[in-house]
N, C-alpha and C positions, 0 to 999 in steps of 0.2 A: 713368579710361577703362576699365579693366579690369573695375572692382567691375558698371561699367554691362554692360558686355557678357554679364558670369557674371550677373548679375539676368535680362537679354533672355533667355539662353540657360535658364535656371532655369524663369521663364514660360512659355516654349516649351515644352520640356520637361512641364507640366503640363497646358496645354492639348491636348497630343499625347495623354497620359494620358487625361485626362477623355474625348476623342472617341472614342479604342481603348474605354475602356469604356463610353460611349454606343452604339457599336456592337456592342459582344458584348451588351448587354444588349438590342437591339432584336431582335438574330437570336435569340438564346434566346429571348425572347417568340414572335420568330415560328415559332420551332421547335414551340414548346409547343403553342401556338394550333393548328398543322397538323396535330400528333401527334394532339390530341384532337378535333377536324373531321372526320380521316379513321377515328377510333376510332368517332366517334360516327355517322357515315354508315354502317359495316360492321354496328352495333348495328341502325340503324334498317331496318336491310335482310336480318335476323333471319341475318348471316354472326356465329355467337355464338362460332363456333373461331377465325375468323380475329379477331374481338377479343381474346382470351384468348392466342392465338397470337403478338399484336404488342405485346398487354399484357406477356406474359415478355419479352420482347426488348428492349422500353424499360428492363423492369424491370434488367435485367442491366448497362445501364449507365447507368441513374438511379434505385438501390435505394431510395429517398425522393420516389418520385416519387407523388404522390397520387392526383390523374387517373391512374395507369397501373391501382393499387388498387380507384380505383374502378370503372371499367370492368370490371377483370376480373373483381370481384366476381359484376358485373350479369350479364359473358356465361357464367361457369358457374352462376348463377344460372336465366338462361332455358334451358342445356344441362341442366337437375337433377343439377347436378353440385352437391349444397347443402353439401357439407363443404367442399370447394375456396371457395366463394363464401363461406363463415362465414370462411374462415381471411386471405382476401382483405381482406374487412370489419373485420375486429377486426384487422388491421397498419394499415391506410387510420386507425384509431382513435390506434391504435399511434405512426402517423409523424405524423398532424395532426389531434388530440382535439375541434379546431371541428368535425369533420364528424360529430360525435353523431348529431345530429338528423337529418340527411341517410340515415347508417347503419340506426339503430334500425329503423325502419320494415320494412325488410329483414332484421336481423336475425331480427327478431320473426316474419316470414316465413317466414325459414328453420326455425327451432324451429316453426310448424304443419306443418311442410312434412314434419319428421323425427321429431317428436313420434309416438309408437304414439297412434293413438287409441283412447280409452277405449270400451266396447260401449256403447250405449245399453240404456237397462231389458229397453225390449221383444226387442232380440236375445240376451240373456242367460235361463237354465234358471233359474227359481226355484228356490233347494235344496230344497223341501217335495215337490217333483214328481220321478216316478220319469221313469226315460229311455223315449222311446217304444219300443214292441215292434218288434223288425227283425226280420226273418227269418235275418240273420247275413251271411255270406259268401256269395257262389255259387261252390261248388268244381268 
């Protein structure tokens, strides 16, 4: 009678288990899912600080949190804040290497974005040609 009771009690016990963690694992979903709805609503609504703003905040206490990376990438991205956004981008790489393809495009952005551009033919001095004649300074 005992052996049965400690089994009852064992199964209970594990079914109590399993449901605690069926519920932490729905609210974490829905946590997530809210966190980046309301991220992504502040994007779409060109608020690119206060993304970048709740981007750190998440990040502080979920430092592997992907969606916070990516986000924040994007909103010092549209701020031209491109070194912020490159360093965003390549940890997002950092913490979860699937989002290559997602990343790159952006990156690549970024480098035209910071890249000097090269002069074109016609706005560069041929060296064979003297400089035009100024009249110098006016003193």
């Amino acid at each position: 009678m005992g052996t049965i009771l400690l089994m009852m009690y064992v199964i209970l016990g594990v079914i109590v288990v399993n449901t605690v963690f069926r519920f932490y694992d729905a609210w974490i979903t829905h946590s997530n899912a809210k966190f980046r709805n309301a991220i992504e609503n502040f994007y779409n609504r060109g608020e690119f600080s206060v993304v970048t703003n709740g981007c750190e905040i998440r990040l502080g206490r979920h430092p592997n949190d992907s969606w916070s990376y990516w986000w924040k990438g994007k909103g010092h991205f549209q701020l031209g804040e491109y070194e912020e956004a490159e360093k965003a981008f390549n940890k997002l790489l950092a913490v979860e290497p699937g989002w290559y393809n997602s990343v790159t495009p952006w990156l690549e952005e970024i480098k035209n974005q910071t890249e000097p551009k090269d002069p074109s033919p016609e706005e560069t001095q041929p060296d064979n040609q003297p400089n035009p004649h100024t009249s110098g300074p006016v003193i």
